[in-house]
C-alpha atoms as one frame of an Amber mdcrd trajectory, in Angstrom:
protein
 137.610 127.142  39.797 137.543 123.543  41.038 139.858 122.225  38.451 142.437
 124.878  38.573 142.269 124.049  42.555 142.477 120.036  41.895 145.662 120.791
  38.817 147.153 123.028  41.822 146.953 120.072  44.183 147.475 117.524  41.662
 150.903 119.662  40.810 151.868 120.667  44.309 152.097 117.096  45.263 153.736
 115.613  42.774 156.410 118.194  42.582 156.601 117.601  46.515 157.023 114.048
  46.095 159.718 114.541  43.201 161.820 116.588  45.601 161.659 113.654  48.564
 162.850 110.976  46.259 164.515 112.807  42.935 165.948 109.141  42.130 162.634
 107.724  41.264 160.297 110.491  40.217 160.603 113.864  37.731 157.869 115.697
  36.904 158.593 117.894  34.170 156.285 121.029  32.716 155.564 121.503  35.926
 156.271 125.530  36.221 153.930 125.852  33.051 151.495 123.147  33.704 148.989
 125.210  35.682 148.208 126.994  32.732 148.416 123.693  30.530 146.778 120.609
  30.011 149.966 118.825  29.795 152.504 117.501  32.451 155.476 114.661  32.293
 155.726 112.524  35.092 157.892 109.572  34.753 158.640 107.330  38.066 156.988
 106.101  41.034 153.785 108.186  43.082 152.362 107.742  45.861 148.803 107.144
  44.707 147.865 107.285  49.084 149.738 110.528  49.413 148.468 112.085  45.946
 144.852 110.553  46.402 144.946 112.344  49.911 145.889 115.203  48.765 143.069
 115.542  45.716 140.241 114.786  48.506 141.563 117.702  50.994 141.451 119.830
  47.590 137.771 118.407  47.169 136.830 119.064  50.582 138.771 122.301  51.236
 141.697 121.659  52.934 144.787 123.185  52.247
């Protein structure tokens, strides 16, 4: 239960970020990665935004 909620987040965010700045991040696998165990990223994250996001998750935030 936690890790599908944390792979959720983990997704969520990423995809989020992706759509902000499509120049310098693509996540790809994403529709199918909740589900997987597998997911391309390939550009720049936002480790703040991302890490924030994982500890709301942990915590049970939104």
């Amino acid at each position: 239960m936690l890790e599908e909620k944390l792979k959720e987040a983990i997704i969520d965010e990423l995809k989020r970020q992706a759509a902000d700045r499509p120049q310098a991040l693509k996540v790809q696998g994403a529709g199918d990665a909740k589900g997987s165990e597998e997911l391309t990223v390939n550009g720049k994250i936002d480790l703040g935004a991302l890490a924030m996001v994982i500890a709301g998750s942990v915590a049970g935030g939104p």
